[in-house]
N, C-alpha and C positions, 0 to 999 in steps of 0.2 A: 561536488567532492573537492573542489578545490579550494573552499572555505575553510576547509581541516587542513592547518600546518603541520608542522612535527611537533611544534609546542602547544597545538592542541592536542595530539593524542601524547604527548609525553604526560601533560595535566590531567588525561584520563587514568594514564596507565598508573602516575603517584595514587588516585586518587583511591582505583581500588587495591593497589597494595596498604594504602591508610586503612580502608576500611577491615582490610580481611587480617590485618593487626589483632583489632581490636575484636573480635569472634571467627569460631571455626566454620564461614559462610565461606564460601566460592562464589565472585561473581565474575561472569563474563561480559563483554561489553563488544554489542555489534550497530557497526551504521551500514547500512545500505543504502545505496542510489535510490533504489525503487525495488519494491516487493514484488510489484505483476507490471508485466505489458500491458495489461487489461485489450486486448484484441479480442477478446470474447465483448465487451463492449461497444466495439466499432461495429463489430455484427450486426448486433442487437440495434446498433441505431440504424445502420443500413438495412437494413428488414424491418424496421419501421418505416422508414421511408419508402421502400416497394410500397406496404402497404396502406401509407394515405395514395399513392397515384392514384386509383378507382375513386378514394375519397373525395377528393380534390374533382377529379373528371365528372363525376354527378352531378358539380355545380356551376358548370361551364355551361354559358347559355349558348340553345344550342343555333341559336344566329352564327358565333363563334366557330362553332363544329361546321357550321355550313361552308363557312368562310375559306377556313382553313382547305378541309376536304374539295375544294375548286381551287385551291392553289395547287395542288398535289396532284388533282386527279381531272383536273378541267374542269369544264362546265357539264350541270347535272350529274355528279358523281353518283357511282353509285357504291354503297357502302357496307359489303358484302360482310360478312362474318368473319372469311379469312382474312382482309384488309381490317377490320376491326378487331382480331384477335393478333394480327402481327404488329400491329399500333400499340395496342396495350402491352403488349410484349417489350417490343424497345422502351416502351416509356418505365416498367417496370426494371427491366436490365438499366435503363439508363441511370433510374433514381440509386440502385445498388450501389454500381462501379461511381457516380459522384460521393457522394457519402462515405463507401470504402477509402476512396482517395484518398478528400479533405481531413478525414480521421487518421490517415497513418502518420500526421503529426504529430508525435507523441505527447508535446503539452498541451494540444488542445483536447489529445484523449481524457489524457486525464483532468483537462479542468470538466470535461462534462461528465466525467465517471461520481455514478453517484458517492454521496460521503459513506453511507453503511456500508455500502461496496467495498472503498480502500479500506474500511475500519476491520473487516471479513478477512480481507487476504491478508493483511499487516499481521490480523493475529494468528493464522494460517502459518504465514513464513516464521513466524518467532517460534510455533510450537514446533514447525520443522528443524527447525536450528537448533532449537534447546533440543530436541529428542535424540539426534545425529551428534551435538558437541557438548551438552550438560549432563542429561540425563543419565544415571547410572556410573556417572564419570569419576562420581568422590564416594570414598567408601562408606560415608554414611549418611547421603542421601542428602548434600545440603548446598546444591548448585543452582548459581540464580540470574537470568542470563537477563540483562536490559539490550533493548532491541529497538534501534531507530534506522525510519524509515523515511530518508528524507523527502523524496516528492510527494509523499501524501502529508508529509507533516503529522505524524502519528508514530507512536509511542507501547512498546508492550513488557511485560516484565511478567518474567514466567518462573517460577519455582519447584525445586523440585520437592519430593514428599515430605523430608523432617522438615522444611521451612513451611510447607502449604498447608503442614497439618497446624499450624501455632498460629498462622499470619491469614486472617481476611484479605480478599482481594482488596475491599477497598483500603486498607493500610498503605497502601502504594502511592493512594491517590496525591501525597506531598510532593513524594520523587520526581513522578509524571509530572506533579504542575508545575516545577520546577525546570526538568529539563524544557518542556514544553514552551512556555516562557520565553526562553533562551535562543532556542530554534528559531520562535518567532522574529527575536530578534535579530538574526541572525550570525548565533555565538551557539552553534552546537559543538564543539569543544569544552566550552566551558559547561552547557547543559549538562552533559555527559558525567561530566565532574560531580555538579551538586547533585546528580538523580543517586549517583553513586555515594555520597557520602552521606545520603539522607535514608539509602539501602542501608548502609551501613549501619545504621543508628538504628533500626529495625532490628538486626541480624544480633545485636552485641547483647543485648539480652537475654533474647533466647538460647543460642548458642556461644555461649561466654569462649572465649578463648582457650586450649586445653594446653596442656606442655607438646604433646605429642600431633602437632599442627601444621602438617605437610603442604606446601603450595600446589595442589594438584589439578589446577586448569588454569591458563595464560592468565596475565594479568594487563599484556599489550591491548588497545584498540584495533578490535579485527573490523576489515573497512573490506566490504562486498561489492 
């Protein structure tokens, strides 16, 4: 977040006051840090890990098992059921609580958070945002929220009815590759910008500008 100066979001905020000039669109403009903890993630891998432990112990020769169980238990162990289900035990506890650990780094969660996964929640959080701050918000139905998410590096733009009834989702697809781009390179300021004026160029047709043309949702960069 600290790539965003004031003259990046001043650059956003010019851009969509340009655009909503030139048609009666609403657009709002949000960046987030990150959409999910994804801690349902770390789970999921720590409970994979429980369950290769049995995986892995099938293939331990059992010279190995011999070996070991005479460090533990002396000579001629004997390897009763309950010693062998309290073994399997710790080793299972064990693999969990390492895993859970290593995982609460949050950038290594997310570098191993699958990509469908961030693609899922990113557009989750934008449709919660636009429902709670767009939705309904202009009286005639023409709010359009671009939504960035910086740690996944992903992008959503949500519309509301009189724009989604005229506009194909893929018509978006310039916006996005544009802001995207930008991101990558790390200029989401300016991304923000051109996603925004290429919204623009979108909206001015369909809804041409009217006399009676109220500014009726922010035109600041709201930063989450």
């Amino acid at each position: 977040m600290q790539a965003l100066s004031q003259e990046d979001r001043d650059l956003v905020t010019a851009a969509v006051a340009e655009a909503e000039r030139a048609s009666d669109g609403e657009i709002v403009t949000i960046i987030a840090a990150r959409s999910d903890a994804y801690h349902d993630v770390a789970l999921h891998y720590a409970v994979l890990a429980m369950l290769l432990v049995p995986a892995a112990l099938a293939f331990v020769p059992q010279a190995w098992i011999d070996w070991a169980a005479g460090l533990v238990l002396g000579w001629n162990p004997e390897l009763t059921r309950e010693i062998v289900m309290l073994y399997l035990f710790a080793k299972l506890a064990g693999a969990f609580l390492i895993v859970r650990l290593i995982l609460a780094y949050q950038p290594l969660r997310m570098a191993l958070t699958p990509g469908i996964t961030k693609s899922r929640r990113v557009h989750r959080r934008a449709v919660e945002l636009f429902r709670t701050g767009c939705e309904l918000k202009t009286r005639g139905r023409t709010g359009v929220l671009l939504y960035l998410s910086l740690a996944e590096r992903r992008a959503e733009i949500v519309a509301d009815k009189a724009i989604a009834d005229q506009v194909a989702a893929d018509v978006w697809g310039e916006a996005m590759a544009a802001l995207i781009d930008e991101v990558k390179a790390g200029r989401p300021g300016e991304g923000m910008a051109r996603a925004v004026e290429k919204i623009g160029a979108v909206l001015a047709p369909i809804l041409p500008p009217t006399l009676d043309n109220p500014n009726e949702l922010p035109d600041r960069l709201i930063i989450l």
